[in-house]
BADOSE-231182 format. One record per atom (N, C-alpha, C, O, CB): chain; atom name; x, y, z; residue in three letters. Coordinates in steps of 0.1 Angstrom, whole numbers, always signed. Glycine has a CB too. Layout:
BEGIN
<node><c>A</c><a>CA</a><X>X</X><Y>Y</Y><Z>Z</Z><r>ALA</r></node>
...
//
This chain:
BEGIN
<node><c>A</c><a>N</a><X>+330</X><Y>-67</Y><Z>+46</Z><r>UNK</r></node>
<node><c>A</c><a>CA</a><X>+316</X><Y>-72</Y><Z>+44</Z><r>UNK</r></node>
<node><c>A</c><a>C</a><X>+306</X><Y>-61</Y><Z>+42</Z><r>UNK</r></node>
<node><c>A</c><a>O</a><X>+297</X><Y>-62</Y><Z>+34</Z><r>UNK</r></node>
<node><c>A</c><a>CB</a><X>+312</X><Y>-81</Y><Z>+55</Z><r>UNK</r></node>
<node><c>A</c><a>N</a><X>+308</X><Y>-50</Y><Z>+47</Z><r>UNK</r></node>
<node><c>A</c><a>CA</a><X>+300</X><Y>-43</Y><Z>+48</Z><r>UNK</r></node>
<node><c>A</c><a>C</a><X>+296</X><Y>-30</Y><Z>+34</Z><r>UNK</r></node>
<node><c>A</c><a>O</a><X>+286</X><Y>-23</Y><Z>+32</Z><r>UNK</r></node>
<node><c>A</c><a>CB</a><X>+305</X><Y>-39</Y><Z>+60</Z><r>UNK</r></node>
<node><c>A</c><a>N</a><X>+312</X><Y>-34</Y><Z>+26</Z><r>UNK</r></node>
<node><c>A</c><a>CA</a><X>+313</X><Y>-27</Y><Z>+14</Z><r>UNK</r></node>
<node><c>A</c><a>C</a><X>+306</X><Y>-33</Y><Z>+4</Z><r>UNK</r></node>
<node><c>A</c><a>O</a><X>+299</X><Y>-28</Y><Z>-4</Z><r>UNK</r></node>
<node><c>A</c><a>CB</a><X>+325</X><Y>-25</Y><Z>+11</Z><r>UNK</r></node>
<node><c>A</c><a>N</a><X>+310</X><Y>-51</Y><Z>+6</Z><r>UNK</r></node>
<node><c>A</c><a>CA</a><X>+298</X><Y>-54</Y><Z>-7</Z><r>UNK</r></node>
<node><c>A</c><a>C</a><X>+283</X><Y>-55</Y><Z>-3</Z><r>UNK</r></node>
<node><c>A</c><a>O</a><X>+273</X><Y>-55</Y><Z>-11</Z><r>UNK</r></node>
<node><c>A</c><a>CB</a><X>+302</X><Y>-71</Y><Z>-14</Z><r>UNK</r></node>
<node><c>A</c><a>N</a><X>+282</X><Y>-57</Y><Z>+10</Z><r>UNK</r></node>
<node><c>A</c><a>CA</a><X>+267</X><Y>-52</Y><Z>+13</Z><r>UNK</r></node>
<node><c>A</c><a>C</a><X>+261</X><Y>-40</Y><Z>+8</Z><r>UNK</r></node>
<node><c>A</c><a>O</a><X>+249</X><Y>-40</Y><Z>+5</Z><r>UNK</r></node>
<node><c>A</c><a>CB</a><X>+264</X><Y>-50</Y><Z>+28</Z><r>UNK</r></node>
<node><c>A</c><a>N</a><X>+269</X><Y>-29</Y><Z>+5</Z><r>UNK</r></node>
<node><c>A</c><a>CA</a><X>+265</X><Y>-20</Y><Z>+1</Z><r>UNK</r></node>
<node><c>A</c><a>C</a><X>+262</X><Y>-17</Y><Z>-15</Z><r>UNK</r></node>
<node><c>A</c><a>O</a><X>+252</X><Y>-13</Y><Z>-20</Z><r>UNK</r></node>
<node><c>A</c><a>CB</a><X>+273</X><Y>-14</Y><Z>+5</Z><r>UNK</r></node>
<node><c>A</c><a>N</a><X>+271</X><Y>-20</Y><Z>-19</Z><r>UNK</r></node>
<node><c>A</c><a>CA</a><X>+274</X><Y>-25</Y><Z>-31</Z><r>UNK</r></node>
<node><c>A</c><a>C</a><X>+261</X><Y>-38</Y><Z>-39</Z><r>UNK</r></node>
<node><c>A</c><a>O</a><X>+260</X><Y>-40</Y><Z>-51</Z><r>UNK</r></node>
<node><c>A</c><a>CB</a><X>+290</X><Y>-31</Y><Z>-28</Z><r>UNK</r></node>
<node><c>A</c><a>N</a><X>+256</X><Y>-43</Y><Z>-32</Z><r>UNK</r></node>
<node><c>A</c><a>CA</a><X>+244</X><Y>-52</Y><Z>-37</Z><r>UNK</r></node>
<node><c>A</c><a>C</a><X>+233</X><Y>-44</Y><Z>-33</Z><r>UNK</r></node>
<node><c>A</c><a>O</a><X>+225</X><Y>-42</Y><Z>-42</Z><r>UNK</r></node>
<node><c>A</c><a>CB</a><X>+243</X><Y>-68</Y><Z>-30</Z><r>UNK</r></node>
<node><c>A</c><a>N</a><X>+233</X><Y>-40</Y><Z>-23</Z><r>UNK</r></node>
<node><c>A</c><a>CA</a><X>+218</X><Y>-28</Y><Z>-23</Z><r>UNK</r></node>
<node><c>A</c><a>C</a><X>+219</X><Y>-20</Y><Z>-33</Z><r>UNK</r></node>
<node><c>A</c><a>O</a><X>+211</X><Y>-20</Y><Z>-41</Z><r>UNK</r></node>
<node><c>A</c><a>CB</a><X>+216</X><Y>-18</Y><Z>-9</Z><r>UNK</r></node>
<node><c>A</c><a>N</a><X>+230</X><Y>-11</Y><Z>-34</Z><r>UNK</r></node>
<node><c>A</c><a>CA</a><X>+227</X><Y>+0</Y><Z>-46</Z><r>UNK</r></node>
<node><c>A</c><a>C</a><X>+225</X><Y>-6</Y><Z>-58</Z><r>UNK</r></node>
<node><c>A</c><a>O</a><X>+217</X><Y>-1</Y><Z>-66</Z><r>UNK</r></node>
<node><c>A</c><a>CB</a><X>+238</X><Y>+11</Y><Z>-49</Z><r>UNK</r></node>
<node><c>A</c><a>N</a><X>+232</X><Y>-19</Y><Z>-63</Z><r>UNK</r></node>
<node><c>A</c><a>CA</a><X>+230</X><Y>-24</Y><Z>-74</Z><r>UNK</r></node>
<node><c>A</c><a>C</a><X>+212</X><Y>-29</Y><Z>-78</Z><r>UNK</r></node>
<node><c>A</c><a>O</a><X>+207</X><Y>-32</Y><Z>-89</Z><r>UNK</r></node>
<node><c>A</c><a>CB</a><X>+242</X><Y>-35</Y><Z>-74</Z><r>UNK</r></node>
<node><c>A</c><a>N</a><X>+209</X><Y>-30</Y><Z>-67</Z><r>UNK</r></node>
<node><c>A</c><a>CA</a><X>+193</X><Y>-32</Y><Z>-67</Z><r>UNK</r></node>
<node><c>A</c><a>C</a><X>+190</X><Y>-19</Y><Z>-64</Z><r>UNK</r></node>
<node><c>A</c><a>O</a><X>+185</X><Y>-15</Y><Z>-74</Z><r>UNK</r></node>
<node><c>A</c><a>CB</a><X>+187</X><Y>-42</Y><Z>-56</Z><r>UNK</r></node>
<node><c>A</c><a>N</a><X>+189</X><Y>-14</Y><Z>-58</Z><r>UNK</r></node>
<node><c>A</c><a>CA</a><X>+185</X><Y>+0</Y><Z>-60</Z><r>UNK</r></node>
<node><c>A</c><a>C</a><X>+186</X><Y>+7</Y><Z>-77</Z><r>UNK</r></node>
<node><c>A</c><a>O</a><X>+178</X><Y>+16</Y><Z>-81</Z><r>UNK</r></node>
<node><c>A</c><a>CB</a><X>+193</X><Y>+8</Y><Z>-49</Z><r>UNK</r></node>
<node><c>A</c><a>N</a><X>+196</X><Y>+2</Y><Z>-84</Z><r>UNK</r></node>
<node><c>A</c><a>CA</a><X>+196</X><Y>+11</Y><Z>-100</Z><r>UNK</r></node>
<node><c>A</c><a>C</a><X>+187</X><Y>+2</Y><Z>-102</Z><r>UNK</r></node>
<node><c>A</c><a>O</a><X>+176</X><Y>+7</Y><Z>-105</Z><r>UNK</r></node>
<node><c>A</c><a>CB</a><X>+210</X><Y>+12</Y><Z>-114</Z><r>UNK</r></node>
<node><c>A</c><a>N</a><X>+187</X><Y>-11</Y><Z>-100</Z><r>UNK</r></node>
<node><c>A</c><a>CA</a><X>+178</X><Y>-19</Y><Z>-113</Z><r>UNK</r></node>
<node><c>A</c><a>C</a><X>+162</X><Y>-17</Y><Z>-108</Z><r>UNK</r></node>
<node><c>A</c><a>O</a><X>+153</X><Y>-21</Y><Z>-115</Z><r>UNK</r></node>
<node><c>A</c><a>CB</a><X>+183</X><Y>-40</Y><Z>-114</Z><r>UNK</r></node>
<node><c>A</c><a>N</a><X>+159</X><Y>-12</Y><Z>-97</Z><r>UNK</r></node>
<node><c>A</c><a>CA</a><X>+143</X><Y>-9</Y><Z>-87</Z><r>UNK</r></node>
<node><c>A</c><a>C</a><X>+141</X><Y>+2</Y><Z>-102</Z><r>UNK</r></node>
<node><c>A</c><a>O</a><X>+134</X><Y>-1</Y><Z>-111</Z><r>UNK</r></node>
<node><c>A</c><a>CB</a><X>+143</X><Y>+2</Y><Z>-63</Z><r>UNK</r></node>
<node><c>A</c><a>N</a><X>+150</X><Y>+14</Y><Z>-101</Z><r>UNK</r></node>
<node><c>A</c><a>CA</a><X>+149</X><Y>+25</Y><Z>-110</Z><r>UNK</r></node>
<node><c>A</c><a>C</a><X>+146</X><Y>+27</Y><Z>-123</Z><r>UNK</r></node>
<node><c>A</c><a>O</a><X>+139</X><Y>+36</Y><Z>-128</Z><r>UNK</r></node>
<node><c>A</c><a>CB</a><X>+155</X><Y>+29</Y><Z>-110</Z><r>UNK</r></node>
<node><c>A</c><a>N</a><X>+153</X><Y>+16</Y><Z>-128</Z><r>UNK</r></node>
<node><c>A</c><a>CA</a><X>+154</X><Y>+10</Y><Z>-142</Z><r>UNK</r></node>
<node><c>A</c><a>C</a><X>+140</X><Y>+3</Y><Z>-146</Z><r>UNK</r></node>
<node><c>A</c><a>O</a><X>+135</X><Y>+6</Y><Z>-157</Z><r>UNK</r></node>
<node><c>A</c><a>CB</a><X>+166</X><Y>-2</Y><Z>-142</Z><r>UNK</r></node>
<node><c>A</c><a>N</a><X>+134</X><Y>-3</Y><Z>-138</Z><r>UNK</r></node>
<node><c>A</c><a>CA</a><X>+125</X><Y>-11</Y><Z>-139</Z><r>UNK</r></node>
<node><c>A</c><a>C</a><X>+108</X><Y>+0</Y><Z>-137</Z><r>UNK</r></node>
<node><c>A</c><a>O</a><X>+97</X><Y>-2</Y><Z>-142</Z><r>UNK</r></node>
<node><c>A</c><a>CB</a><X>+131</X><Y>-24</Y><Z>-126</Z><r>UNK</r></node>
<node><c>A</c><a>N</a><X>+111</X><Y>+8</Y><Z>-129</Z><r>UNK</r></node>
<node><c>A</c><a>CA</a><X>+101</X><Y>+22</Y><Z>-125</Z><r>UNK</r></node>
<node><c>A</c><a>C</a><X>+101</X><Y>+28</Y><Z>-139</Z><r>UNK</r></node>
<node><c>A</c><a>O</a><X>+91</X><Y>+34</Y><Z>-143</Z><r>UNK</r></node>
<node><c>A</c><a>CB</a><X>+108</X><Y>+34</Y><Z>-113</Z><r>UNK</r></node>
<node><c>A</c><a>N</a><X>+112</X><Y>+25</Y><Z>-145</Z><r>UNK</r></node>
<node><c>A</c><a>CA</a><X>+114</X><Y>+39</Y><Z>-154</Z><r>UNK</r></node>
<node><c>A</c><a>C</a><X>+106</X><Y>+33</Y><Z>-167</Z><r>UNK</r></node>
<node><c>A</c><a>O</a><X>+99</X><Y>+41</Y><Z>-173</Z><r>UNK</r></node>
<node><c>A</c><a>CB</a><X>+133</X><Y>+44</Y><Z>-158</Z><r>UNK</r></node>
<node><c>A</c><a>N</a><X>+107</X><Y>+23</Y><Z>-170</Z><r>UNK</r></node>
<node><c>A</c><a>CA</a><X>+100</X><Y>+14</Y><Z>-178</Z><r>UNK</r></node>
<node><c>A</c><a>C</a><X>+86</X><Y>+9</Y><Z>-180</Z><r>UNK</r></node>
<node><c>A</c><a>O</a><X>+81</X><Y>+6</Y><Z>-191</Z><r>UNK</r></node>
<node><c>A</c><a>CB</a><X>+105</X><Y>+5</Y><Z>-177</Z><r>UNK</r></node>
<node><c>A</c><a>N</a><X>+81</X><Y>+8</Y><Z>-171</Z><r>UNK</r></node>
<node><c>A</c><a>CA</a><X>+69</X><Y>+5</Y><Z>-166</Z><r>UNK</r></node>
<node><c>A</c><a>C</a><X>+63</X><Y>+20</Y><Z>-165</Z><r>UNK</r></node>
<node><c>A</c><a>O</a><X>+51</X><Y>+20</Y><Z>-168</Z><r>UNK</r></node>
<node><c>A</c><a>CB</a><X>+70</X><Y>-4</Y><Z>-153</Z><r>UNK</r></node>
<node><c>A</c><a>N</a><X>+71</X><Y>+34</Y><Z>-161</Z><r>UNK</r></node>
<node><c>A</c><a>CA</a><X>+61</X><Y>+45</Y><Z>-165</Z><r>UNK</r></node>
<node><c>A</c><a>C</a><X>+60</X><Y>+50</Y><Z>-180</Z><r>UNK</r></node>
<node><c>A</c><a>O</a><X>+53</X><Y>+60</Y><Z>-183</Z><r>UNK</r></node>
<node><c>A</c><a>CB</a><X>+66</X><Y>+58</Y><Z>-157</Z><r>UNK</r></node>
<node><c>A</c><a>N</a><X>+64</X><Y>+46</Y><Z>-186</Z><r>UNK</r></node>
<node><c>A</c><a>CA</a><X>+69</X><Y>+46</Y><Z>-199</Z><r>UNK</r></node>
<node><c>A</c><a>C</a><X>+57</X><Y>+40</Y><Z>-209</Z><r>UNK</r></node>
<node><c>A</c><a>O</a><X>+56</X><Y>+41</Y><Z>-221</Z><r>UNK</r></node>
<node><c>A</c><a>CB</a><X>+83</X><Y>+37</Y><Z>-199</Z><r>UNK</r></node>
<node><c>A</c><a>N</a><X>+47</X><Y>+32</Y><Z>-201</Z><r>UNK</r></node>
<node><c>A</c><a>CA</a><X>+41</X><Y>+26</Y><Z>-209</Z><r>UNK</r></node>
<node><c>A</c><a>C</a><X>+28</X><Y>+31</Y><Z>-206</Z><r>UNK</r></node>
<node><c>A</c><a>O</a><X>+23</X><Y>+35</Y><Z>-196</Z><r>UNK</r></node>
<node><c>A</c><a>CB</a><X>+43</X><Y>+12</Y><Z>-207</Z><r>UNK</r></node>
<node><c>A</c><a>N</a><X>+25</X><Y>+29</Y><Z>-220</Z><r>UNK</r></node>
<node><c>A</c><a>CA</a><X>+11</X><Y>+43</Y><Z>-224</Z><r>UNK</r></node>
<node><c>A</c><a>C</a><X>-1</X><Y>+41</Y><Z>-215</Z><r>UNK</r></node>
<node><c>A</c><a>O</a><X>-7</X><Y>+50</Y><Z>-212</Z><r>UNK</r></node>
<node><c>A</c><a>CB</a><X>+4</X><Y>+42</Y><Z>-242</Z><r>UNK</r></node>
<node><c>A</c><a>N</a><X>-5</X><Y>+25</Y><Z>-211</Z><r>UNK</r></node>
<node><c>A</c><a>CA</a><X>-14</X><Y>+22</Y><Z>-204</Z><r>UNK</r></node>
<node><c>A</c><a>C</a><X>-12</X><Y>+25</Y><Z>-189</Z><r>UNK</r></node>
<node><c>A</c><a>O</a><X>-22</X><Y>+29</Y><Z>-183</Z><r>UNK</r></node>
<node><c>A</c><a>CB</a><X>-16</X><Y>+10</Y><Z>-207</Z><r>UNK</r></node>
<node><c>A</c><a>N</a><X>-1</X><Y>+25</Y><Z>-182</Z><r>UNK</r></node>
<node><c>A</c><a>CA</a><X>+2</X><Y>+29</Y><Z>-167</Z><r>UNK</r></node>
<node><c>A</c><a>C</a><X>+1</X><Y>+47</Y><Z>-167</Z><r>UNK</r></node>
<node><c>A</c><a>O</a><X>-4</X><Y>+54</Y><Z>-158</Z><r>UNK</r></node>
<node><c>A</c><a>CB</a><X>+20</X><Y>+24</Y><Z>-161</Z><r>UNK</r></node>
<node><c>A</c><a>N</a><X>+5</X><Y>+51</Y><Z>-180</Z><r>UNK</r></node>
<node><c>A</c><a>CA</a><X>+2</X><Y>+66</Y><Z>-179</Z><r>UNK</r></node>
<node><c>A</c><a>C</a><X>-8</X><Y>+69</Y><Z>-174</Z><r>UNK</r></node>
<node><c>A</c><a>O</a><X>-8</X><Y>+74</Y><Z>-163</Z><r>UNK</r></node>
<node><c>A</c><a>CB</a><X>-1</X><Y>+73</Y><Z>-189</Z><r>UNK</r></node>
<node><c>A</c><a>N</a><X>-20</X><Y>+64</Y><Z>-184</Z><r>UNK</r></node>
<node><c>A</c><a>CA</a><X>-33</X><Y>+65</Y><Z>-180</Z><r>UNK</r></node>
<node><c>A</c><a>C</a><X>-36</X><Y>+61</Y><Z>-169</Z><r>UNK</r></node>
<node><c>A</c><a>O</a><X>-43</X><Y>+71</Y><Z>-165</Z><r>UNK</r></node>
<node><c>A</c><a>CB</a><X>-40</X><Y>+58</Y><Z>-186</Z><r>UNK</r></node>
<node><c>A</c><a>N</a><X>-35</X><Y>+53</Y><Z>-161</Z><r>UNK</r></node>
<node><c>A</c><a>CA</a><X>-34</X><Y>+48</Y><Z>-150</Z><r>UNK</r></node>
<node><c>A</c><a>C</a><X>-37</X><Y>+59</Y><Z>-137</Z><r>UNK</r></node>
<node><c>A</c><a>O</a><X>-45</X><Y>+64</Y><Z>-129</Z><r>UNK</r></node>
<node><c>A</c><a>CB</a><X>-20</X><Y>+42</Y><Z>-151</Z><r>UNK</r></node>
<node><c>A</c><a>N</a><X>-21</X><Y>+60</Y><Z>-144</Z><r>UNK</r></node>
<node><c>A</c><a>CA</a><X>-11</X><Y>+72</Y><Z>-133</Z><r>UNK</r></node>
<node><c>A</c><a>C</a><X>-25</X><Y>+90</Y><Z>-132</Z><r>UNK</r></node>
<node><c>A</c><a>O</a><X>-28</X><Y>+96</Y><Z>-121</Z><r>UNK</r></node>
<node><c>A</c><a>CB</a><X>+13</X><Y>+79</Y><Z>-148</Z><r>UNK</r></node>
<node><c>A</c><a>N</a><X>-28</X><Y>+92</Y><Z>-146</Z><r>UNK</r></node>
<node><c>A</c><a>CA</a><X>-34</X><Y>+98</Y><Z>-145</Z><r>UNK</r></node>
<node><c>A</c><a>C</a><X>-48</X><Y>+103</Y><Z>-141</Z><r>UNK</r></node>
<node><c>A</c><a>O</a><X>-53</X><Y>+114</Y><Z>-140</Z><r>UNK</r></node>
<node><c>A</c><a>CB</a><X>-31</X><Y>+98</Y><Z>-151</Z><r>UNK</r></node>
<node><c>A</c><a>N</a><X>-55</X><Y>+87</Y><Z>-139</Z><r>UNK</r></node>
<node><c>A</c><a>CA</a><X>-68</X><Y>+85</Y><Z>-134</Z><r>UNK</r></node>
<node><c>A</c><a>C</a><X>-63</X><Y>+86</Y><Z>-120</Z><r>UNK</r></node>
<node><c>A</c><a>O</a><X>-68</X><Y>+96</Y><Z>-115</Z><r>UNK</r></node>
<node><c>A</c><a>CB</a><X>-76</X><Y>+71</Y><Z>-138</Z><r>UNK</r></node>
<node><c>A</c><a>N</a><X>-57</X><Y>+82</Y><Z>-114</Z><r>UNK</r></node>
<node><c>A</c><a>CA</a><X>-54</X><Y>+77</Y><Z>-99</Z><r>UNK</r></node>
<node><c>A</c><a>C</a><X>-50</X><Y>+94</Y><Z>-95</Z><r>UNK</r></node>
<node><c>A</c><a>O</a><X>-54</X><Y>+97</Y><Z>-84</Z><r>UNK</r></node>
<node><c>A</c><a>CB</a><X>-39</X><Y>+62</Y><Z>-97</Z><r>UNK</r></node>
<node><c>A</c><a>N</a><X>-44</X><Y>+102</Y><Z>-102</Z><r>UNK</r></node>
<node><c>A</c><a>CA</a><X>-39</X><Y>+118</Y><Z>-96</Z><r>UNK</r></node>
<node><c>A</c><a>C</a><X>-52</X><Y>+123</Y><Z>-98</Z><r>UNK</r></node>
<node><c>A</c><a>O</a><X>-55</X><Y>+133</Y><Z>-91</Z><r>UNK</r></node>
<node><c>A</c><a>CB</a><X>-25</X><Y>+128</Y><Z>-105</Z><r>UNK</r></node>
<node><c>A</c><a>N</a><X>-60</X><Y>+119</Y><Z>-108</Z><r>UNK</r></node>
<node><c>A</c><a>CA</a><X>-78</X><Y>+129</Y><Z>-107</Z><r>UNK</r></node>
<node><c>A</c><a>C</a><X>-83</X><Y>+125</Y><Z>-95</Z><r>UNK</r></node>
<node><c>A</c><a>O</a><X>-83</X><Y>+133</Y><Z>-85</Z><r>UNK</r></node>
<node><c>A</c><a>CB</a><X>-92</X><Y>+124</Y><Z>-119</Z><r>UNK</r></node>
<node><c>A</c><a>N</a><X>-90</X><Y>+113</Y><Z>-93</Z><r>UNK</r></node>
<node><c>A</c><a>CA</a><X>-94</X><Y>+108</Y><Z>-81</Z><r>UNK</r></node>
<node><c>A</c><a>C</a><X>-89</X><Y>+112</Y><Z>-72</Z><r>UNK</r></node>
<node><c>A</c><a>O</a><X>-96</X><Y>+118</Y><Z>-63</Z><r>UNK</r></node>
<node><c>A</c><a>CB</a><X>-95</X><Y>+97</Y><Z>-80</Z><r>UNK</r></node>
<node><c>A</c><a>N</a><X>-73</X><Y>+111</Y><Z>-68</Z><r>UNK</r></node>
<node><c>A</c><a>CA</a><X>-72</X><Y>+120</Y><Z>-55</Z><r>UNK</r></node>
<node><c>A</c><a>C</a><X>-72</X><Y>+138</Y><Z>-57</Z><r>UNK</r></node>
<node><c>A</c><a>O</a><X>-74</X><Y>+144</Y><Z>-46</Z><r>UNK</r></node>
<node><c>A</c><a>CB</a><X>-56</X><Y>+116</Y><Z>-48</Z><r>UNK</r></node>
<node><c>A</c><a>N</a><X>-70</X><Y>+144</Y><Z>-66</Z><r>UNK</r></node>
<node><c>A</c><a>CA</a><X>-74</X><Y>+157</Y><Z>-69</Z><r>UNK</r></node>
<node><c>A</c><a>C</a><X>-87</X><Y>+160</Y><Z>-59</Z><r>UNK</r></node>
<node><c>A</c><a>O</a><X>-88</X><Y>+166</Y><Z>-48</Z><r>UNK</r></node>
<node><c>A</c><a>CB</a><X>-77</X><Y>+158</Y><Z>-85</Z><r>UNK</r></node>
<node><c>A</c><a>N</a><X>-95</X><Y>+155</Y><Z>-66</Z><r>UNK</r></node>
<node><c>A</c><a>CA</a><X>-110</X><Y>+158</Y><Z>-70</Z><r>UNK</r></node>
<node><c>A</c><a>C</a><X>-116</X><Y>+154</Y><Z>-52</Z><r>UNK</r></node>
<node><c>A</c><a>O</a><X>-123</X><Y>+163</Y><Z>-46</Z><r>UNK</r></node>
<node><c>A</c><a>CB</a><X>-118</X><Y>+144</Y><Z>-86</Z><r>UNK</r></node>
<node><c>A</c><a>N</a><X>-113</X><Y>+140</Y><Z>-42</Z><r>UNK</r></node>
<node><c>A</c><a>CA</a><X>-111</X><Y>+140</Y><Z>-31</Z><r>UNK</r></node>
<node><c>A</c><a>C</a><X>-107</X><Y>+147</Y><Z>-21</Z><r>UNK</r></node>
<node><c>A</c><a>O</a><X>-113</X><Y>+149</Y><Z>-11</Z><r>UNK</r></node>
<node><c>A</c><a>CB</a><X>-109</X><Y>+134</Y><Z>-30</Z><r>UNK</r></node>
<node><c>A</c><a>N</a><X>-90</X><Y>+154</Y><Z>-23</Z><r>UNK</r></node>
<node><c>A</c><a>CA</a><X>-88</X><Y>+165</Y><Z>-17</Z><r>UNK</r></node>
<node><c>A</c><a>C</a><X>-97</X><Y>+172</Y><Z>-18</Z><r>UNK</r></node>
<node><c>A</c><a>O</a><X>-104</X><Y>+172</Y><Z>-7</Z><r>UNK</r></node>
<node><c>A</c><a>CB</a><X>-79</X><Y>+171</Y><Z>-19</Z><r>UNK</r></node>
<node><c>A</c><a>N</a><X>-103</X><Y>+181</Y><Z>-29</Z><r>UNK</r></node>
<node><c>A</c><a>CA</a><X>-116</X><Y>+194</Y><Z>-34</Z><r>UNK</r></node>
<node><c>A</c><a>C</a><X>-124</X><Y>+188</Y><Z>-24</Z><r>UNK</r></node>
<node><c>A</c><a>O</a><X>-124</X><Y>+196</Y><Z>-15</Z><r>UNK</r></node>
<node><c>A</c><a>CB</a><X>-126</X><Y>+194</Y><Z>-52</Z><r>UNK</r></node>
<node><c>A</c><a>N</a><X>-130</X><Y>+180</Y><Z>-22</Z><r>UNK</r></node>
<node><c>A</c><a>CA</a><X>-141</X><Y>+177</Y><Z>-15</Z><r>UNK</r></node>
<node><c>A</c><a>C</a><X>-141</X><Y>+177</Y><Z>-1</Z><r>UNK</r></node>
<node><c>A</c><a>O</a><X>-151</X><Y>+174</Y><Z>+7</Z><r>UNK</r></node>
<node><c>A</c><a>CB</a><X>-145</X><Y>+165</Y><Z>-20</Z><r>UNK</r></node>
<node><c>A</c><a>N</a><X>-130</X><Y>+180</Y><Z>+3</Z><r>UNK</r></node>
<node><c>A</c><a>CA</a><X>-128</X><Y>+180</Y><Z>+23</Z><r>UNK</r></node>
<node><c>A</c><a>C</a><X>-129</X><Y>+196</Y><Z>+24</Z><r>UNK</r></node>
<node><c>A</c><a>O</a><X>-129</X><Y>+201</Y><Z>+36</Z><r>UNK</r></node>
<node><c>A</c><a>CB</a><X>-108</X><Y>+173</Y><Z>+31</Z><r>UNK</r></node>
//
């Protein structure tokens, strides 16, 4: 039991990755991604 327990987590674990990998991929979450790393940049600077 304990092998296909394992075996169903990692298989969700590729598809979590798969699904990350796709979604960063897309031009608008870039942007996103890249507003959200200024704002915390710019907050660190400020302490």
């Amino acid at each position: 039991m304990g092998f296909l327990s394992k075996a169903i987590k990692s298989g969700i674990a590729v598809k979590a990755v798969e699904v990350a990998k796709r979604e960063a991929a897309k031009p608008e979450n870039q942007r996103k991604a890249k507003e959200l790393f200024q704002k915390v940049s710019n907050s660190a600077r400020k302490r």
